[in-house]
C-alpha positions in Angstrom: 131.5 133.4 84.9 130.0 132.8 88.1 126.1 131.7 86.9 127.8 129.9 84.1 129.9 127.3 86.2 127.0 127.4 88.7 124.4 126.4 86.1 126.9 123.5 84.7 127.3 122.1 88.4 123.6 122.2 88.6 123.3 120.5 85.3 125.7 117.7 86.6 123.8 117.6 89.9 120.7 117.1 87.4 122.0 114.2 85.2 123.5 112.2 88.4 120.6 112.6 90.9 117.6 112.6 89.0 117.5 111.1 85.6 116.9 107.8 86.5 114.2 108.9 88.9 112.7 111.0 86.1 112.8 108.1 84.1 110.9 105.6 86.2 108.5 108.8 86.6 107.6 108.8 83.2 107.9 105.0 82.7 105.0 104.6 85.5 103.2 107.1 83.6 103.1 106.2 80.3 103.4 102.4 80.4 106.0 102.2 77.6 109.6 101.7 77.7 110.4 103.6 74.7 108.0 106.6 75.6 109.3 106.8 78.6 112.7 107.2 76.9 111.8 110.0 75.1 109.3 111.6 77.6 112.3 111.7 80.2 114.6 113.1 77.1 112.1 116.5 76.7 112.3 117.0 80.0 115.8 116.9 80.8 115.9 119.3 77.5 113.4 121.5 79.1 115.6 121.5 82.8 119.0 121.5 81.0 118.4 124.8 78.6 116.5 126.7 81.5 119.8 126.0 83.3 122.1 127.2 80.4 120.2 129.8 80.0 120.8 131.6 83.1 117.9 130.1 85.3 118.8 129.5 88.8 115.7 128.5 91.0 115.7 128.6 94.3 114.0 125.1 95.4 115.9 123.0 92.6 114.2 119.6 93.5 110.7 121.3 93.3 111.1 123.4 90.1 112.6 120.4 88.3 109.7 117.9 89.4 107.3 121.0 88.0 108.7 121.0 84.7 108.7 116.8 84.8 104.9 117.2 85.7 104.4 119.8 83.4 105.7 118.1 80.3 104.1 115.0 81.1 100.7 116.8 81.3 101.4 118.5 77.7 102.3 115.1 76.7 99.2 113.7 77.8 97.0 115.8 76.7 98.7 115.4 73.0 98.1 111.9 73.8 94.4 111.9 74.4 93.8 114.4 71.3 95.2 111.8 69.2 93.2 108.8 70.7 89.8 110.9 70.5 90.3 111.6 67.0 91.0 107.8 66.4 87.7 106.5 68.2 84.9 106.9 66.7 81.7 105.0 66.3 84.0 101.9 65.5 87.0 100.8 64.9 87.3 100.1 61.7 87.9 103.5 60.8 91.6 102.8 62.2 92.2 101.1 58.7 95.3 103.5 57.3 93.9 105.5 54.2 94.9 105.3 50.9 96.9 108.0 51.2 99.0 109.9 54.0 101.9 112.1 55.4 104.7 111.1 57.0 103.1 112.9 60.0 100.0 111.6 59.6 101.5 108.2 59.5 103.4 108.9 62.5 100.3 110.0 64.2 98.7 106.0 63.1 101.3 104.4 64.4 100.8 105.6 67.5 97.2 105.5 67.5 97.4 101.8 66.8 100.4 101.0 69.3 97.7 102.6 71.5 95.0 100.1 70.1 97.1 96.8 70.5 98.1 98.1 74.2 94.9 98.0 75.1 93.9 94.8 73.3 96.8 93.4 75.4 95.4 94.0 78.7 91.2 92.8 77.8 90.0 89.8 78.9 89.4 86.8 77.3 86.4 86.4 76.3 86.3 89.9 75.2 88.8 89.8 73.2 88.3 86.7 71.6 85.0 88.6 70.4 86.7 91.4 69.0 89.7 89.7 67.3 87.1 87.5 65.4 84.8 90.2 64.4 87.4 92.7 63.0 90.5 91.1 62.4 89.1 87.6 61.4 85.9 89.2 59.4 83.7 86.8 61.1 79.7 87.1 61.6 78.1 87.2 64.2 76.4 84.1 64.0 80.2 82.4 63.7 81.3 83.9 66.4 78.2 82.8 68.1 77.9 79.5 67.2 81.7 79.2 68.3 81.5 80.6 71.7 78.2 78.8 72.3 76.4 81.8 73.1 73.2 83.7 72.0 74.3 86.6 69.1 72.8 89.3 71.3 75.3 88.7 73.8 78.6 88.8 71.3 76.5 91.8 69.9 76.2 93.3 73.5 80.3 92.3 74.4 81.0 93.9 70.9 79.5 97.1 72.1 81.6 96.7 75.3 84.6 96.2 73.7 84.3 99.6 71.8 83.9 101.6 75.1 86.6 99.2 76.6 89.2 100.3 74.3 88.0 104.3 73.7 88.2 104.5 78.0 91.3 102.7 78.0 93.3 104.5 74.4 92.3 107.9 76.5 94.3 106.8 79.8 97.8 107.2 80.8 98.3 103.8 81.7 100.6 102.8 85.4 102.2 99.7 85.3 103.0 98.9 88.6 106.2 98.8 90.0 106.8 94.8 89.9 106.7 95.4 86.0 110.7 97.1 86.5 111.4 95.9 89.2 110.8 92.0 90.4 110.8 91.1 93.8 112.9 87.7 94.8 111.3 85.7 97.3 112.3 82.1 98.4 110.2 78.9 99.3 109.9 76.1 101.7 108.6 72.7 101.3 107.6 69.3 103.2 106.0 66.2 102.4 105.6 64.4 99.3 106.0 65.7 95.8 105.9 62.9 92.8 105.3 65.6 89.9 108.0 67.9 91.0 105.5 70.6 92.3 105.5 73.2 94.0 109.1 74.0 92.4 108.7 73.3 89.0 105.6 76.2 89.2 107.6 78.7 91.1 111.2 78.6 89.4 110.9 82.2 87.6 110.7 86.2 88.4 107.3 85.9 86.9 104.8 83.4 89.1 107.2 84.6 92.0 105.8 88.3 91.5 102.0 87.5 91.0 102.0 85.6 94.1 103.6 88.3 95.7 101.5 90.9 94.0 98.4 88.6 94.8 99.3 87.4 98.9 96.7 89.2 101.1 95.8 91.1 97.9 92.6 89.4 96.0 93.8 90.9 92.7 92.2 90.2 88.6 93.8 88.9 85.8 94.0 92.3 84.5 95.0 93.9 87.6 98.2 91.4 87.9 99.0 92.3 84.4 98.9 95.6 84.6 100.8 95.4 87.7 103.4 93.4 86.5 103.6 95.0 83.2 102.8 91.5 81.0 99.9 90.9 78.6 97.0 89.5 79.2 97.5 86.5 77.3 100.4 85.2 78.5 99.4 86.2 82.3 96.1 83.7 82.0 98.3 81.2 81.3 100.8 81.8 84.4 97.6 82.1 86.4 96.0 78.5 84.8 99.4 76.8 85.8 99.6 78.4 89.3 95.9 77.6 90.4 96.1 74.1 88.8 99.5 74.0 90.8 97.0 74.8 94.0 99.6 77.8 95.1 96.6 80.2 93.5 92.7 80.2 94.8 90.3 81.8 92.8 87.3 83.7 93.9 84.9 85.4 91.8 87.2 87.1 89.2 90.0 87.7 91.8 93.0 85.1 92.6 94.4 85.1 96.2 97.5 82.7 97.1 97.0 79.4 98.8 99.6 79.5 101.2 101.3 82.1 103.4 104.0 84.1 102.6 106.0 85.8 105.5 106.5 89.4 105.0 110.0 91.0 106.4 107.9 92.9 109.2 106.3 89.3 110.5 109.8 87.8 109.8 111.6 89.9 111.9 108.9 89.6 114.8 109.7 86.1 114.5 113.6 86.4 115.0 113.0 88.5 117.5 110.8 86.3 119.7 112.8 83.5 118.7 115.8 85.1 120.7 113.9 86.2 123.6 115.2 83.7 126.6 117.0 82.1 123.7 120.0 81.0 126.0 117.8 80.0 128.8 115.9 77.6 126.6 118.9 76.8 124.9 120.4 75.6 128.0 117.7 73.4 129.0 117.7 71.9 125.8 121.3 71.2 125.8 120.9 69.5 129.5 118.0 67.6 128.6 119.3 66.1 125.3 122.8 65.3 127.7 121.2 63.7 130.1 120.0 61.3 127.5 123.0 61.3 125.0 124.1 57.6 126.2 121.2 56.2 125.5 121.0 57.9 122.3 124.8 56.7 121.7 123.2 53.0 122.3 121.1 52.5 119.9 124.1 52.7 117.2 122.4 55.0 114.7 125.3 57.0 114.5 128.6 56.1 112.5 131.5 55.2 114.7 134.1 57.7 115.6 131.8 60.7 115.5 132.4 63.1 118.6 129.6 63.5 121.3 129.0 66.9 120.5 128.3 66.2 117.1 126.0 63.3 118.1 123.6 65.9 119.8 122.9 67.9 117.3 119.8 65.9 115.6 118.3 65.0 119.6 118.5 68.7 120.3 116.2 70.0 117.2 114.1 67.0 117.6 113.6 68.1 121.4 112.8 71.4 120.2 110.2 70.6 118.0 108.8 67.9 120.5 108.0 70.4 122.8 107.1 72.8 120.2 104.3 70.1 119.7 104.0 69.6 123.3 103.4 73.3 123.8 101.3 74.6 120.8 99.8 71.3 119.4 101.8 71.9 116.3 103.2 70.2 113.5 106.4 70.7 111.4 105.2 68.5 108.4 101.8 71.1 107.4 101.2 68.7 104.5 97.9 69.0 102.4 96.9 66.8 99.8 97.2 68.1 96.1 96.1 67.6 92.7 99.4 66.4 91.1 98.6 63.3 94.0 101.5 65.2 96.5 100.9 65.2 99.8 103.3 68.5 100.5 103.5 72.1 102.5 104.8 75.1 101.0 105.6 78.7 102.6 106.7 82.0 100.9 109.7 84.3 102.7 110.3 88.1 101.3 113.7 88.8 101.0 114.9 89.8 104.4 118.1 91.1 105.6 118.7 89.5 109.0 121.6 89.8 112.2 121.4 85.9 111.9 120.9 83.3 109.3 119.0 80.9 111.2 116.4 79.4 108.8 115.5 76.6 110.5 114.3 78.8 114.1 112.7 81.3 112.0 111.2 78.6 109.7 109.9 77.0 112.7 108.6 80.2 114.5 106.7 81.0 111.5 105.1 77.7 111.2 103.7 76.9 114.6 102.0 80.9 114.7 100.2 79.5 112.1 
């Protein structure tokens, strides 16, 4: 009675603490939502009838990551058995047979789920090449002539894209973790923007996680879109609009943003200097903007009937950031001039959890180390 109620609490232990981890485990892994699904389903299987069973191990985190390691190995291996026997010297001889199994369907389907995965992640102009060769029936003079380039070289990309897929079909592939789980991050702008850029190229979960994923971090096309878990395709085109958008650079092959993003570490360093002597300067500010609130009060740019203390607000940030310029040489508008005819700044922030909300010191803090 004993091992049998100790084995169920263990089995509850199991399903609340480390399912979901499992799952993300096997979802890194294999790439595939739905494989994942049923990857993380053997497994618990395999944990939850050792359990019922009468095993009781002694290190319970370590011997259920062994089994999760151990079935995703067996399933790997069944995975790269079915890919070898699928690419051969060309792949046409993916084309389904006359006639077949139910298993042996099974088995195709997955072989050419595996194909089209990897057909999602190649570049361009390889996979133009490929698409119009054995999916369009083309020559190879049409494809040539088409891509203005010499028939030894689709011949040679041809070739390419045969090893391409073989290396790739036989791999495990890891999306990263931006593909489950976006990061947010928010924005600020100056200066002049007549098309509606920057905002109109930043609104969504998806440019705001390749410019994460590509700040500091020269990345490919493929390498954001196996990062973020989208297909090549569609990631070109969210690349095209950021670069023409100026927020990406290119280099080479690699994209880099065009403007800093603060990370919560430089944040924080930022707050924290910010607050150093903060009510020393903040009193010297407060005098200096007194001493010259009637003469700010006379030149009747304020509405009548607003209190004093009210009035000093806009002379006190405006003293800060004139000796901010005084000090550093800086200045708050950082505008450069753009494609879209915008003369306009822009500045990423991670998502930060602060003691304060005080945007506009840390805003400023960031700016003039810059």
């Amino acid at each position: 009675m004993f091992y049998a109620t100790h084995a169920e609490t263990m089995v509850s232990s199991f399903g609340k603490e480390y399912m979901e981890k499992i799952f993300y485990f096997c979802l890194k892994r294999t790439g595939s939502v739905g494989e994942a699904e049923d990857l993380t389903s053997d497994i618990a299987v395999s944990v939850i009838s050792a359990l019922r069973q009468g095993k009781i191990p002694a290190a319970f985190p370590a011997w259920v990551w062994r089994i999760a390691r151990n079935r995703y190995s067996l399933w790997a291996k069944t995975k790269h058995k079915r890919s070898c026997e699928v690419c051969g010297d060309d792949i046409a001889k993916l084309d389904p047979p006359g006639e077949a199994s139910v298993e042996a369907d099974y088995l195709r389907s997955e072989e050419l789920g595996l194909l089209r995965r990897e057909l999602a992640f190649m570049a361009k102009d390889y996979r133009e090449i490929l698409l119009a060769f054995y999916i369009e029936d083309r020559k190879i003079g049409d494809i040539a002539d088409s891509l203005h380039i010499a028939e030894g070289t689709v011949k040679a990309k041809l070739f390419r894209c045969r090893n391409m897929l073989k290396e790739g079909m036989n791999m495990a592939r890891e999306f990263g973790v931006r593909s489950y789980k976006p990061e947010e991050v928010s924005f600020s702008s100056s200066g002049n923007q007549p098309s509606g850029l920057p905002w109109s190229a930043v609104d969504r979960q998806i440019p705001k996680n390749i410019l994460l994923q590509a700040h500091n971090n020269p990345s490919t096309a493929e390498e954001l879109s196996i990062e973020l878990g989208i297909a090549l395709p569609y990631m070109e085109e969210e690349i095209r609009i950021l670069k023409d958008a100026t927020l990406l650079k290119q280099n080479g092959k690699k994209y880099e943003t065009n403007f800093f993003i603060a990370d919560r570490e430089c944040q924080m360093d930022v707050y924290q200097a910010c607050r150093r002597d903060a009510k020393e300067r903040g009193a010297l500010l407060d005098k200096i903007v007194t001493d010259c609130l009637d003469d700010i009060l006379a030149l009747s740019i304020y509405r009548n009937g607003m209190p004093r203390e009210g009035v000093k607000w806009l002379p006190f940030l405006l003293a800060a950031d004139y000796l901010s310029r005084q000090v550093r040489g800086y200045d708050i508008r950082c505008t450069v001039q753009r494609n879209d005819g915008g003369d306009w700044g822009f500045m990423g922030f991670e998502q930060t959890d602060m003691e304060e909300k005080l945007w506009i010191w840390v805003t400023t803090g960031l700016e003039m180390a810059l």
